[in-house]
GUBADO-494150 format. One record per residue (C-alpha): chain; y negated, z, x negated. Coordinates in nm, 4 decimals, padded with zeros to 6 digits. Layout:
  ch     north        up      east
   A         Y         Z         X
...
//
This chain:
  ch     north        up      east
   A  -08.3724  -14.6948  -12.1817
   A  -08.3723  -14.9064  -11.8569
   A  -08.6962  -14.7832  -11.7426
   A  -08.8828  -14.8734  -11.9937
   A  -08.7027  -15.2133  -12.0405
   A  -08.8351  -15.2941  -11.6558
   A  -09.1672  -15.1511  -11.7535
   A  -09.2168  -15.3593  -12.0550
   A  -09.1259  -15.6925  -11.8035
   A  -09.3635  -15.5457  -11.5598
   A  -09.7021  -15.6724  -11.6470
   A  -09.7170  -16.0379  -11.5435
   A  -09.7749  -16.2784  -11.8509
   A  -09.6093  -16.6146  -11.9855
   A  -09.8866  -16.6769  -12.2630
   A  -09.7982  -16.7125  -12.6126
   A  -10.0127  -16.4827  -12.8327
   A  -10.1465  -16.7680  -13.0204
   A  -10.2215  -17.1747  -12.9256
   A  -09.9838  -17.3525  -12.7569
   A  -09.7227  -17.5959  -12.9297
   A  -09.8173  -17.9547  -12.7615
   A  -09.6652  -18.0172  -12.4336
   A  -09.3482  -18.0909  -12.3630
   A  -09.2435  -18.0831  -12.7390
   A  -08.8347  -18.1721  -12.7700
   A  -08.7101  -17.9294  -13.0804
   A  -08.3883  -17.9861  -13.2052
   A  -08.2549  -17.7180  -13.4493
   A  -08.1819  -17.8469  -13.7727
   A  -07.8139  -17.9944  -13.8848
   A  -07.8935  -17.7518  -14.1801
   A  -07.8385  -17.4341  -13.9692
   A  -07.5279  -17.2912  -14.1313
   A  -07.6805  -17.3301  -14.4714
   A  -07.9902  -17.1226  -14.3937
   A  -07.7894  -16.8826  -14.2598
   A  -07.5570  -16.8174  -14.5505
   A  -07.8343  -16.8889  -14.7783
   A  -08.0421  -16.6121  -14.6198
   A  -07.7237  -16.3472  -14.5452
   A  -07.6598  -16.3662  -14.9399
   A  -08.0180  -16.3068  -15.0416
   A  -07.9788  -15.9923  -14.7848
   A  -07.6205  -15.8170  -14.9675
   A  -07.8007  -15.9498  -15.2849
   A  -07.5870  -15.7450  -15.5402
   A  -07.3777  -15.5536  -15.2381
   A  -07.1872  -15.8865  -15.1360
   A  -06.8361  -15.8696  -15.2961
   A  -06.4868  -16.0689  -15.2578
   A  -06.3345  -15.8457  -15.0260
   A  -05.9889  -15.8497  -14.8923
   A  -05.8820  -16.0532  -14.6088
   A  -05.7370  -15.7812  -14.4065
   A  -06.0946  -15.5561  -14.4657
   A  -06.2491  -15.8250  -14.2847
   A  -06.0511  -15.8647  -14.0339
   A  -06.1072  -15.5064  -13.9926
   A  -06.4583  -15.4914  -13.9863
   A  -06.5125  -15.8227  -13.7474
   A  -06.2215  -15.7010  -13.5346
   A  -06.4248  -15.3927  -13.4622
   A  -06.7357  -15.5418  -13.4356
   A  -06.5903  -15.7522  -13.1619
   A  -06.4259  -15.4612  -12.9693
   A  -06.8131  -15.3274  -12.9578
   A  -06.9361  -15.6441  -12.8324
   A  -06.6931  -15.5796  -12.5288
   A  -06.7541  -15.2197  -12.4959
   A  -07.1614  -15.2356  -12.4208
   A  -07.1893  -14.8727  -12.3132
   A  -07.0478  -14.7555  -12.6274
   A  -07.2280  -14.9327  -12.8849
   A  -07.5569  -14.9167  -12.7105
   A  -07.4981  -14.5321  -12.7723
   A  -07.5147  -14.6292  -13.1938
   A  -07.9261  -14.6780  -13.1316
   A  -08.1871  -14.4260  -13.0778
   A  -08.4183  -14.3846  -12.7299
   A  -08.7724  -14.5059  -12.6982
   A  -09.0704  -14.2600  -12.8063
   A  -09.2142  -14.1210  -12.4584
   A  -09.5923  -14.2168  -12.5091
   A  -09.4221  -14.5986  -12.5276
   A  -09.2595  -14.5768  -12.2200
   A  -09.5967  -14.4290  -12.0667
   A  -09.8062  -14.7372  -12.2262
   A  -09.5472  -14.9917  -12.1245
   A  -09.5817  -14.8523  -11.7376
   A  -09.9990  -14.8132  -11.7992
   A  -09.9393  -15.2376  -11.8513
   A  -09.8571  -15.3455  -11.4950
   A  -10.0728  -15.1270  -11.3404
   A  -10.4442  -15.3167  -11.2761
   A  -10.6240  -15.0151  -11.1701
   A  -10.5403  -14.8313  -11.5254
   A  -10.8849  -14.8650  -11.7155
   A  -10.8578  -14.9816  -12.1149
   A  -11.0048  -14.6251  -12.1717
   A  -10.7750  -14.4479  -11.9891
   A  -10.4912  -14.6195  -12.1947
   A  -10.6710  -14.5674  -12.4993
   A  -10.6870  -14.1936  -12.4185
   A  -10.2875  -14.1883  -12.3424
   A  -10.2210  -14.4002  -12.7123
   A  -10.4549  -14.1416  -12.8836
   A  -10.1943  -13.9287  -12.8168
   A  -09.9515  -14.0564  -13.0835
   A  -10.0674  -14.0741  -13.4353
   A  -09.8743  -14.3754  -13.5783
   A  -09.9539  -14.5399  -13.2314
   A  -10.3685  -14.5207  -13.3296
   A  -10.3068  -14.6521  -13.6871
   A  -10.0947  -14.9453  -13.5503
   A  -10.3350  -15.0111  -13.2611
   A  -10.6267  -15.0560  -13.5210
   A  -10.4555  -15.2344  -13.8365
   A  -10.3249  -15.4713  -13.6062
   A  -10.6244  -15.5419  -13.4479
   A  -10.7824  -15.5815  -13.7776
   A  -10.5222  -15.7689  -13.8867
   A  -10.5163  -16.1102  -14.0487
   A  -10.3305  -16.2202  -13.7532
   A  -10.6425  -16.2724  -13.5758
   A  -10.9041  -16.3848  -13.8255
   A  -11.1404  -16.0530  -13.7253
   A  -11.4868  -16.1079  -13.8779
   A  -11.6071  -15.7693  -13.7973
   A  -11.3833  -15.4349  -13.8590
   A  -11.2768  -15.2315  -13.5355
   A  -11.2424  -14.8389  -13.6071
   A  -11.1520  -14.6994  -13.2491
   A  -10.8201  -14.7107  -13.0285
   A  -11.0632  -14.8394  -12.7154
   A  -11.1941  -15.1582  -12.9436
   A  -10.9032  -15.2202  -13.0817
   A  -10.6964  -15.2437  -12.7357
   A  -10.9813  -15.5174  -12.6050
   A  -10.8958  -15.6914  -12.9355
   A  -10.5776  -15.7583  -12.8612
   A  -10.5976  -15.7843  -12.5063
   A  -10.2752  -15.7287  -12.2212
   A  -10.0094  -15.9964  -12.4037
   A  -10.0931  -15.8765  -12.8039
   A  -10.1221  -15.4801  -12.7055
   A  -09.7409  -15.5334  -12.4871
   A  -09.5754  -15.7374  -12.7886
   A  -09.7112  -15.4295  -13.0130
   A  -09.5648  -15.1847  -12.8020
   A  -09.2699  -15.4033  -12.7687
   A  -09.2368  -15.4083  -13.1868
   A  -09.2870  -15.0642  -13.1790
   A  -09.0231  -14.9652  -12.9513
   A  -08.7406  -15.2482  -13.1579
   A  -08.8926  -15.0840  -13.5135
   A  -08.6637  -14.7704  -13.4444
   A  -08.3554  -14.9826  -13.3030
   A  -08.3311  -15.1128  -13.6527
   A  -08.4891  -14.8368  -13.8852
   A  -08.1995  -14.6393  -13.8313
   A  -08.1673  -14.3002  -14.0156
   A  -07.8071  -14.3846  -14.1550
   A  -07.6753  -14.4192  -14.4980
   A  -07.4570  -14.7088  -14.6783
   A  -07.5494  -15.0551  -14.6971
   A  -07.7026  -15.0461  -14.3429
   A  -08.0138  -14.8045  -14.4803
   A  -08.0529  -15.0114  -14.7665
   A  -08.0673  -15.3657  -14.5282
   A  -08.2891  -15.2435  -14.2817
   A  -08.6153  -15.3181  -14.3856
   A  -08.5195  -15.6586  -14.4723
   A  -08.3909  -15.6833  -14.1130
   A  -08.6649  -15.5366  -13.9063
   A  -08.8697  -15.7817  -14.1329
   A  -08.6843  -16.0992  -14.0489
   A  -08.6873  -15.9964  -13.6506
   A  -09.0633  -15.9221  -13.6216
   A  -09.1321  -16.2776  -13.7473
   A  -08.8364  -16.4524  -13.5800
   A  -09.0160  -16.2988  -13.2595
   A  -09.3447  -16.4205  -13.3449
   A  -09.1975  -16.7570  -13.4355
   A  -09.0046  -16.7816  -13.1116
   A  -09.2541  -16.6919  -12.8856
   A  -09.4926  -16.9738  -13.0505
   A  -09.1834  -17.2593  -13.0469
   A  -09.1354  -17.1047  -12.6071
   A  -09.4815  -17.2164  -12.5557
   A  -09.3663  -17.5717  -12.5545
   A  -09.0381  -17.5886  -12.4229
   A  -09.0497  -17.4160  -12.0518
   A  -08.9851  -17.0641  -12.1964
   A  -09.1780  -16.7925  -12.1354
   A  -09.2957  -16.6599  -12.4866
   A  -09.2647  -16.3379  -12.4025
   A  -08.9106  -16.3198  -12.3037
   A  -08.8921  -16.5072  -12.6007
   A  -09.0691  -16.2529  -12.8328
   A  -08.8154  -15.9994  -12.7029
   A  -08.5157  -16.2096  -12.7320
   A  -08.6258  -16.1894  -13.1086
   A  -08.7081  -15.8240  -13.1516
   A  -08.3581  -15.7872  -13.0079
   A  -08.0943  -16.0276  -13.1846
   A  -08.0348  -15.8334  -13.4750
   A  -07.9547  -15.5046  -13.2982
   A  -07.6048  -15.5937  -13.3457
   A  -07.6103  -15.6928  -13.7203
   A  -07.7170  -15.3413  -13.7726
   A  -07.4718  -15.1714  -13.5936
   A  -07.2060  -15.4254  -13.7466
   A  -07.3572  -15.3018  -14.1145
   A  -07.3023  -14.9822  -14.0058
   A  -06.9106  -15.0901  -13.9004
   A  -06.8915  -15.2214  -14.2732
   A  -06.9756  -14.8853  -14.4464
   A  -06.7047  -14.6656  -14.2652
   A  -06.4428  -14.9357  -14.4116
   A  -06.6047  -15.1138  -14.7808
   A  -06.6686  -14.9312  -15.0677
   A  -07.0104  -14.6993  -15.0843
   A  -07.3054  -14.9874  -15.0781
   A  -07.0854  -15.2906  -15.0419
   A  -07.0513  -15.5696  -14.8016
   A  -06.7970  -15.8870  -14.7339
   A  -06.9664  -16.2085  -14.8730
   A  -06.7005  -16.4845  -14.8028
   A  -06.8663  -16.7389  -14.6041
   A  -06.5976  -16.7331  -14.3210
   A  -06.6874  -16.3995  -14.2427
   A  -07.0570  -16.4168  -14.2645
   A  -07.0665  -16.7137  -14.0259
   A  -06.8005  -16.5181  -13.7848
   A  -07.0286  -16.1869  -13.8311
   A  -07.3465  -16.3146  -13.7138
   A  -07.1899  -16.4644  -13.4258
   A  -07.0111  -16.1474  -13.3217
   A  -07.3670  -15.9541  -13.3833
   A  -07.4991  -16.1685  -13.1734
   A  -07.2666  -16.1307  -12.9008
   A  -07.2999  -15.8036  -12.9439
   A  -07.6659  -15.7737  -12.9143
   A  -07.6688  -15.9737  -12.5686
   A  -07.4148  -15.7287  -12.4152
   A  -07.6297  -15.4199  -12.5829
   A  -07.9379  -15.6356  -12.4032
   A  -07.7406  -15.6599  -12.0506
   A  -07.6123  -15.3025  -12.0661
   A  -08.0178  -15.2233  -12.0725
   A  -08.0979  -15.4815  -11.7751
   A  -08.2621  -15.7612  -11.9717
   A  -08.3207  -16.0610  -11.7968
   A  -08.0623  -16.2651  -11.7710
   A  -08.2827  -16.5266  -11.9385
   A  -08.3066  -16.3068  -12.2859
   A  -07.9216  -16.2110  -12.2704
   A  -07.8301  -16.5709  -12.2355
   A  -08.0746  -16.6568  -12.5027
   A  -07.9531  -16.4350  -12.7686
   A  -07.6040  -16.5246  -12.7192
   A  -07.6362  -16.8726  -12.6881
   A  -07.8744  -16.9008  -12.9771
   A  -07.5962  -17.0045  -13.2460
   A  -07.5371  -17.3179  -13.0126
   A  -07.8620  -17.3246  -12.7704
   A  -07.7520  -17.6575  -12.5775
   A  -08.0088  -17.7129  -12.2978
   A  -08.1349  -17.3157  -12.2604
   A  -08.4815  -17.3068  -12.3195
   A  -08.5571  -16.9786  -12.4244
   A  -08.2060  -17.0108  -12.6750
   A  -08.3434  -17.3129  -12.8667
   A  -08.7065  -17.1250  -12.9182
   A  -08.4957  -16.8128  -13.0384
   A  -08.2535  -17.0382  -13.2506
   A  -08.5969  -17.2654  -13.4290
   A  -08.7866  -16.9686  -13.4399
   A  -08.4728  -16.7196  -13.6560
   A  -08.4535  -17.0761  -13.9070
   A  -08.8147  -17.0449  -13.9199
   A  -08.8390  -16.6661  -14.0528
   A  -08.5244  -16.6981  -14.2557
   A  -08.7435  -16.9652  -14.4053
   A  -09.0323  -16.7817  -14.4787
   A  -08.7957  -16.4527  -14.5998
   A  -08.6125  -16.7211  -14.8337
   A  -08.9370  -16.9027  -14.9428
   A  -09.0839  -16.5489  -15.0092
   A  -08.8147  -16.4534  -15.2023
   A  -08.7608  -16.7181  -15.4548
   A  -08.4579  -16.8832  -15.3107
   A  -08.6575  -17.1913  -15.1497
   A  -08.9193  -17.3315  -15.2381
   A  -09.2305  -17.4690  -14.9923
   A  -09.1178  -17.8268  -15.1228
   A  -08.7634  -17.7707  -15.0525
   A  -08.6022  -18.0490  -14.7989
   A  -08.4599  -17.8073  -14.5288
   A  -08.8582  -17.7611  -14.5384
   A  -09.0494  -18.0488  -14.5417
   A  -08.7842  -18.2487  -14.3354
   A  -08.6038  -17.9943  -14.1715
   A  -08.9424  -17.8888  -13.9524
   A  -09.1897  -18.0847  -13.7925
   A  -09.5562  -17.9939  -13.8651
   A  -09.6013  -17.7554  -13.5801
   A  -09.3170  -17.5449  -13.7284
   A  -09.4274  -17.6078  -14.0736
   A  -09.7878  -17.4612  -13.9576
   A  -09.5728  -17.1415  -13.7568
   A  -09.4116  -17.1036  -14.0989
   A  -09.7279  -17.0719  -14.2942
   A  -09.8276  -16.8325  -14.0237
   A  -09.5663  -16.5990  -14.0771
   A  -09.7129  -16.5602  -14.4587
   A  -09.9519  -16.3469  -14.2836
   A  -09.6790  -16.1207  -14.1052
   A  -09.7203  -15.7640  -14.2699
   A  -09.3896  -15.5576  -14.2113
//
Protein backbone atom coordinates (compact mmCIF):
# COMPACT_ATOMS: atom_id res chain seq x y z
CA UNK A 1 0.00 0.00 0.00
CA UNK A 2 2.95 2.43 0.65
CA UNK A 3 4.38 2.04 -2.69
CA UNK A 4 1.85 3.02 -4.50
CA UNK A 5 0.88 5.89 -2.07
CA UNK A 6 4.65 7.40 -2.94
CA UNK A 7 4.00 6.59 -6.54
CA UNK A 8 0.77 8.37 -6.81
CA UNK A 9 2.81 11.71 -5.07
CA UNK A 10 5.51 11.06 -7.53
CA UNK A 11 4.63 12.90 -10.64
CA UNK A 12 5.20 16.60 -9.97
CA UNK A 13 1.87 18.70 -10.25
CA UNK A 14 0.04 21.47 -8.04
CA UNK A 15 -2.67 22.34 -10.81
CA UNK A 16 -6.22 22.09 -10.11
CA UNK A 17 -8.02 20.06 -12.82
CA UNK A 18 -10.18 22.90 -13.67
CA UNK A 19 -9.73 27.11 -13.51
CA UNK A 20 -8.38 28.53 -10.71
CA UNK A 21 -10.51 30.15 -7.79
CA UNK A 22 -9.25 34.02 -7.87
CA UNK A 23 -6.15 34.69 -6.03
CA UNK A 24 -5.68 34.82 -2.74
CA UNK A 25 -9.44 34.09 -1.99
CA UNK A 26 -10.03 34.06 2.17
CA UNK A 27 -12.85 31.08 2.68
CA UNK A 28 -14.29 30.81 5.86
CA UNK A 29 -16.43 27.65 6.45
CA UNK A 30 -19.83 28.38 7.20
CA UNK A 31 -21.28 28.91 11.02
CA UNK A 32 -23.87 26.38 9.55
CA UNK A 33 -21.40 23.42 9.59
CA UNK A 34 -22.96 21.19 12.22
CA UNK A 35 -26.31 21.50 10.58
CA UNK A 36 -25.15 20.23 7.18
CA UNK A 37 -23.60 17.63 8.75
CA UNK A 38 -26.50 16.17 10.69
CA UNK A 39 -28.73 17.19 7.97
CA UNK A 40 -26.73 15.12 5.48
CA UNK A 41 -25.79 11.97 8.10
CA UNK A 42 -29.75 11.56 8.50
CA UNK A 43 -30.53 11.62 4.81
CA UNK A 44 -27.60 8.78 4.73
CA UNK A 45 -29.34 6.11 7.75
CA UNK A 46 -32.58 7.42 6.04
CA UNK A 47 -34.94 4.69 7.54
CA UNK A 48 -31.80 2.74 9.40
CA UNK A 49 -31.28 5.69 12.01
CA UNK A 50 -33.00 4.60 15.29
CA UNK A 51 -33.02 5.84 19.14
CA UNK A 52 -30.50 3.62 20.33
CA UNK A 53 -29.33 3.09 23.80
CA UNK A 54 -26.82 5.16 25.45
CA UNK A 55 -24.53 2.45 26.45
CA UNK A 56 -24.68 0.95 22.46
CA UNK A 57 -23.17 4.09 21.62
CA UNK A 58 -20.81 4.35 23.80
CA UNK A 59 -19.93 1.04 22.55
CA UNK A 60 -19.70 1.64 19.10
CA UNK A 61 -17.73 5.24 19.41
CA UNK A 62 -15.59 3.69 22.14
CA UNK A 63 -14.39 1.21 19.58
CA UNK A 64 -14.19 3.34 16.86
CA UNK A 65 -11.80 5.39 18.90
CA UNK A 66 -9.59 2.44 20.04
CA UNK A 67 -9.15 1.97 15.99
CA UNK A 68 -8.25 5.45 15.52
CA UNK A 69 -5.27 4.66 17.97
CA UNK A 70 -4.46 1.33 16.66
CA UNK A 71 -3.56 2.43 12.77
CA UNK A 72 -2.03 -0.91 11.83
CA UNK A 73 -5.05 -2.71 12.76
CA UNK A 74 -7.75 -0.90 11.19
CA UNK A 75 -5.87 -0.17 8.06
CA UNK A 76 -6.02 -4.10 7.81
CA UNK A 77 -10.31 -3.60 7.56
CA UNK A 78 -9.58 -2.19 3.68
CA UNK A 79 -8.62 -4.03 0.66
CA UNK A 80 -5.02 -3.54 -1.45
CA UNK A 81 -4.71 -1.59 -4.64
CA UNK A 82 -5.35 -3.47 -8.12
CA UNK A 83 -1.66 -4.12 -9.58
CA UNK A 84 -2.13 -2.45 -13.11
CA UNK A 85 -2.86 0.88 -10.68
CA UNK A 86 0.14 0.68 -8.93
CA UNK A 87 1.99 0.13 -12.42
CA UNK A 88 0.11 3.38 -13.95
CA UNK A 89 0.69 5.42 -10.83
CA UNK A 90 4.71 4.58 -11.19
CA UNK A 91 4.33 5.01 -15.39
CA UNK A 92 3.25 8.95 -13.98
CA UNK A 93 6.61 10.23 -12.71
CA UNK A 94 8.51 8.74 -15.16
CA UNK A 95 9.06 11.44 -18.36
CA UNK A 96 10.57 9.01 -20.66
CA UNK A 97 7.25 6.64 -20.45
CA UNK A 98 5.47 7.47 -23.88
CA UNK A 99 1.35 8.09 -23.65
CA UNK A 100 1.30 4.87 -25.85
CA UNK A 101 3.23 2.88 -23.84
CA UNK A 102 0.86 3.71 -20.86
CA UNK A 103 -2.02 3.23 -22.92
CA UNK A 104 -0.74 -0.27 -23.79
CA UNK A 105 -0.14 -1.07 -19.85
CA UNK A 106 -4.11 0.42 -19.01
CA UNK A 107 -5.38 -1.80 -21.94
CA UNK A 108 -4.56 -4.33 -19.78
CA UNK A 109 -7.46 -3.91 -17.33
CA UNK A 110 -10.92 -3.90 -18.67
CA UNK A 111 -12.80 -1.54 -16.26
CA UNK A 112 -9.54 0.62 -16.47
CA UNK A 113 -10.31 1.19 -20.63
CA UNK A 114 -14.05 1.93 -20.00
CA UNK A 115 -13.15 4.48 -17.24
CA UNK A 116 -10.27 5.96 -19.25
CA UNK A 117 -12.78 6.71 -22.19
CA UNK A 118 -16.20 7.72 -20.36
CA UNK A 119 -14.28 10.01 -18.45
CA UNK A 120 -12.67 11.51 -21.13
CA UNK A 121 -15.92 11.85 -22.81
CA UNK A 122 -17.35 12.99 -19.96
CA UNK A 123 -19.39 16.11 -19.32
CA UNK A 124 -16.68 17.12 -17.08
CA UNK A 125 -14.85 18.49 -19.90
CA UNK A 126 -17.36 19.85 -22.40
CA UNK A 127 -15.85 17.24 -25.31
CA UNK A 128 -17.28 18.32 -28.69
CA UNK A 129 -16.01 15.38 -30.50
CA UNK A 130 -16.29 11.59 -29.03
CA UNK A 131 -12.87 9.77 -28.19
CA UNK A 132 -13.10 5.80 -28.70
CA UNK A 133 -9.41 4.67 -27.86
CA UNK A 134 -7.38 4.33 -24.45
CA UNK A 135 -4.34 6.45 -26.35
CA UNK A 136 -6.95 9.56 -27.13
CA UNK A 137 -8.52 9.39 -24.26
CA UNK A 138 -5.20 9.58 -21.96
CA UNK A 139 -4.13 12.99 -24.09
CA UNK A 140 -7.66 14.12 -23.13
CA UNK A 141 -7.15 14.18 -19.83
CA UNK A 142 -3.65 14.89 -19.73
CA UNK A 143 -0.89 14.00 -16.51
CA UNK A 144 -3.15 15.83 -13.49
CA UNK A 145 -6.93 14.38 -14.82
CA UNK A 146 -5.45 10.70 -15.84
CA UNK A 147 -3.51 10.67 -11.86
CA UNK A 148 -6.82 11.96 -10.04
CA UNK A 149 -8.60 8.99 -12.14
CA UNK A 150 -6.26 6.55 -11.07
CA UNK A 151 -6.33 8.09 -7.72
CA UNK A 152 -10.50 7.59 -7.67
CA UNK A 153 -9.96 4.37 -8.85
CA UNK A 154 -7.69 3.11 -6.32
CA UNK A 155 -10.22 5.03 -3.13
CA UNK A 156 -13.47 3.34 -5.19
CA UNK A 157 -12.49 -0.10 -3.54
CA UNK A 158 -11.48 1.47 0.00
CA UNK A 159 -15.12 2.28 0.26
CA UNK A 160 -17.01 -0.33 -2.00
CA UNK A 161 -16.35 -2.80 0.46
CA UNK A 162 -17.76 -6.37 -0.04
CA UNK A 163 -19.40 -6.47 3.56
CA UNK A 164 -22.90 -6.80 4.68
CA UNK A 165 -25.15 -4.66 7.28
CA UNK A 166 -25.73 -1.12 7.07
CA UNK A 167 -22.15 -0.48 5.80
CA UNK A 168 -23.07 -2.33 2.17
CA UNK A 169 -26.15 -0.56 2.02
CA UNK A 170 -24.23 3.18 2.76
CA UNK A 171 -21.54 2.74 0.51
CA UNK A 172 -22.53 4.03 -2.59
CA UNK A 173 -23.86 7.04 -1.02
CA UNK A 174 -20.38 7.42 0.53
CA UNK A 175 -18.03 6.81 -2.31
CA UNK A 176 -20.50 9.36 -3.96
CA UNK A 177 -20.15 12.15 -1.45
CA UNK A 178 -16.07 11.61 -1.42
CA UNK A 179 -15.53 11.72 -5.22
CA UNK A 180 -17.20 15.17 -5.25
CA UNK A 181 -15.88 16.44 -1.90
CA UNK A 182 -12.44 15.69 -3.75
CA UNK A 183 -13.30 17.46 -6.77
CA UNK A 184 -14.68 20.32 -4.71
CA UNK A 185 -11.59 20.52 -2.55
CA UNK A 186 -9.13 20.44 -5.02
CA UNK A 187 -11.02 23.48 -6.89
CA UNK A 188 -11.47 25.61 -3.28
CA UNK A 189 -6.94 24.51 -2.83
CA UNK A 190 -6.42 26.39 -5.95
CA UNK A 191 -6.91 29.59 -4.10
CA UNK A 192 -5.76 29.22 -0.77
CA UNK A 193 -1.86 27.99 -0.99
CA UNK A 194 -2.88 24.28 -1.17
CA UNK A 195 -1.85 22.11 -3.57
CA UNK A 196 -5.11 20.67 -5.22
CA UNK A 197 -3.89 17.58 -5.52
CA UNK A 198 -3.03 16.77 -2.03
CA UNK A 199 -6.22 18.21 -1.67
CA UNK A 200 -8.13 15.84 -4.07
CA UNK A 201 -6.63 13.00 -2.02
CA UNK A 202 -7.31 14.38 1.31
CA UNK A 203 -10.97 13.98 -0.06
CA UNK A 204 -10.90 10.56 -1.63
CA UNK A 205 -9.57 9.63 1.81
CA UNK A 206 -11.74 11.20 4.75
CA UNK A 207 -14.40 8.86 4.74
CA UNK A 208 -12.26 5.70 4.97
CA UNK A 209 -13.00 5.78 8.54
CA UNK A 210 -16.83 6.32 8.44
CA UNK A 211 -16.86 3.07 6.64
CA UNK A 212 -14.98 1.11 8.81
CA UNK A 213 -16.92 2.84 11.82
CA UNK A 214 -20.35 1.54 9.85
CA UNK A 215 -18.89 -1.55 9.81
CA UNK A 216 -18.15 -1.21 13.92
CA UNK A 217 -22.02 -0.40 14.12
CA UNK A 218 -23.27 -3.69 12.50
CA UNK A 219 -21.32 -6.18 14.82
CA UNK A 220 -23.22 -4.28 17.83
CA UNK A 221 -27.03 -2.63 16.36
CA UNK A 222 -29.62 -4.60 15.17
CA UNK A 223 -29.35 -6.15 11.35
CA UNK A 224 -29.53 -2.73 9.06
CA UNK A 225 -29.64 -0.21 11.85
CA UNK A 226 -27.63 2.71 12.92
CA UNK A 227 -27.46 5.33 16.09
CA UNK A 228 -29.18 8.65 15.00
CA UNK A 229 -28.94 10.85 18.20
CA UNK A 230 -27.23 13.90 17.24
CA UNK A 231 -24.53 13.60 20.04
CA UNK A 232 -23.29 10.64 18.54
CA UNK A 233 -23.37 11.56 14.95
CA UNK A 234 -21.38 14.74 15.62
CA UNK A 235 -18.85 12.55 17.98
CA UNK A 236 -18.80 9.77 15.05
CA UNK A 237 -17.66 11.81 12.28
CA UNK A 238 -15.06 13.26 14.31
CA UNK A 239 -13.71 9.93 15.48
CA UNK A 240 -13.92 8.73 11.57
CA UNK A 241 -12.06 11.33 10.86
CA UNK A 242 -9.41 10.79 13.24
CA UNK A 243 -9.41 7.63 12.22
CA UNK A 244 -8.92 8.15 8.60
CA UNK A 245 -5.75 10.49 9.21
CA UNK A 246 -4.02 7.76 11.30
CA UNK A 247 -5.21 5.02 8.46
CA UNK A 248 -3.57 7.97 6.01
CA UNK A 249 -0.19 8.19 8.22
CA UNK A 250 0.06 4.43 8.74
CA UNK A 251 0.27 4.51 4.61
CA UNK A 252 2.92 7.53 4.56
CA UNK A 253 0.69 10.36 3.39
CA UNK A 254 2.07 13.60 3.55
CA UNK A 255 1.96 15.06 6.50
CA UNK A 256 0.06 17.88 4.77
CA UNK A 257 -3.10 15.39 3.85
CA UNK A 258 -2.98 13.67 7.43
CA UNK A 259 -3.13 17.01 9.08
CA UNK A 260 -5.78 18.05 6.69
CA UNK A 261 -8.19 15.34 7.24
CA UNK A 262 -7.96 15.53 10.87
CA UNK A 263 -8.08 19.01 11.28
CA UNK A 264 -10.88 19.46 8.82
CA UNK A 265 -13.79 19.57 11.57
CA UNK A 266 -11.90 22.76 12.94
CA UNK A 267 -9.37 23.78 9.94
CA UNK A 268 -7.93 27.00 11.82
CA UNK A 269 -5.12 28.40 9.62
CA UNK A 270 -4.19 24.86 7.60
CA UNK A 271 -4.62 25.43 4.16
CA UNK A 272 -5.21 22.28 2.68
CA UNK A 273 -7.88 21.57 6.01
CA UNK A 274 -10.11 24.57 5.15
CA UNK A 275 -10.23 23.45 1.19
CA UNK A 276 -11.11 19.84 2.53
CA UNK A 277 -13.60 21.27 5.21
CA UNK A 278 -15.51 24.00 2.20
CA UNK A 279 -15.17 21.50 -0.26
CA UNK A 280 -17.13 18.18 2.15
CA UNK A 281 -20.07 21.31 2.89
CA UNK A 282 -20.01 21.75 -0.71
CA UNK A 283 -20.84 17.97 -1.81
CA UNK A 284 -23.02 17.39 1.19
CA UNK A 285 -24.75 20.27 -0.50
CA UNK A 286 -25.12 19.01 -3.75
CA UNK A 287 -26.01 15.18 -2.19
CA UNK A 288 -28.74 17.13 -0.01
CA UNK A 289 -29.92 19.45 -2.88
CA UNK A 290 -30.06 16.25 -5.08
CA UNK A 291 -31.97 14.54 -2.78
CA UNK A 292 -34.83 16.70 -1.88
CA UNK A 293 -33.74 17.83 1.51
CA UNK A 294 -32.45 21.43 0.30
CA UNK A 295 -33.39 23.24 -2.04
CA UNK A 296 -31.00 25.51 -4.63
CA UNK A 297 -32.79 28.60 -2.89
CA UNK A 298 -32.17 27.39 0.51
CA UNK A 299 -30.08 30.04 2.82
CA UNK A 300 -27.16 27.71 3.90
CA UNK A 301 -27.03 28.09 -0.09
CA UNK A 302 -27.34 31.28 -1.38
CA UNK A 303 -25.66 32.90 1.76
CA UNK A 304 -23.79 30.24 3.12
CA UNK A 305 -21.34 30.18 -0.26
CA UNK A 306 -19.90 32.78 -2.17
CA UNK A 307 -20.35 32.59 -5.98
CA UNK A 308 -17.21 30.69 -6.71
CA UNK A 309 -18.53 27.88 -4.47
CA UNK A 310 -21.99 28.33 -5.65
CA UNK A 311 -20.50 27.80 -9.39
CA UNK A 312 -18.20 24.47 -7.81
CA UNK A 313 -21.61 23.37 -6.54
CA UNK A 314 -23.37 23.50 -9.83
CA UNK A 315 -20.34 21.70 -11.10
CA UNK A 316 -20.69 18.82 -9.06
CA UNK A 317 -24.36 18.32 -10.83
CA UNK A 318 -22.25 16.95 -13.48
CA UNK A 319 -20.31 14.38 -11.16
CA UNK A 320 -21.48 10.82 -12.40
CA UNK A 321 -20.78 8.19 -9.55
Amino acid sequence: MKNWISRLLGAESTAGVAAAAPAGRGVVVPDTGAEIDAAYFHWLTGTAGYHAPPEVERRILDEVGAMADDAVAAAGLVPRVPEVLAQLLASLSDESVSSAAMARKASQDVVLVAELIREANSAYFHALDPVNTVEAAIMRLGQDGLRMLLARLAFRPLIKMQTQGFARRAAPQVWGQSERCALAASLMATGMSAGAFEAYLAGLMQNVGLVVAFRVSDRICPPDRVPGSRDFVMELQALSRRLSARIAAHWEFPQEVCDGIRLAGEPGDLPLARALALGDRIAKLRLLIDGAVFAEDDDLVTHGLDKFQRRCLSKLDHVDS
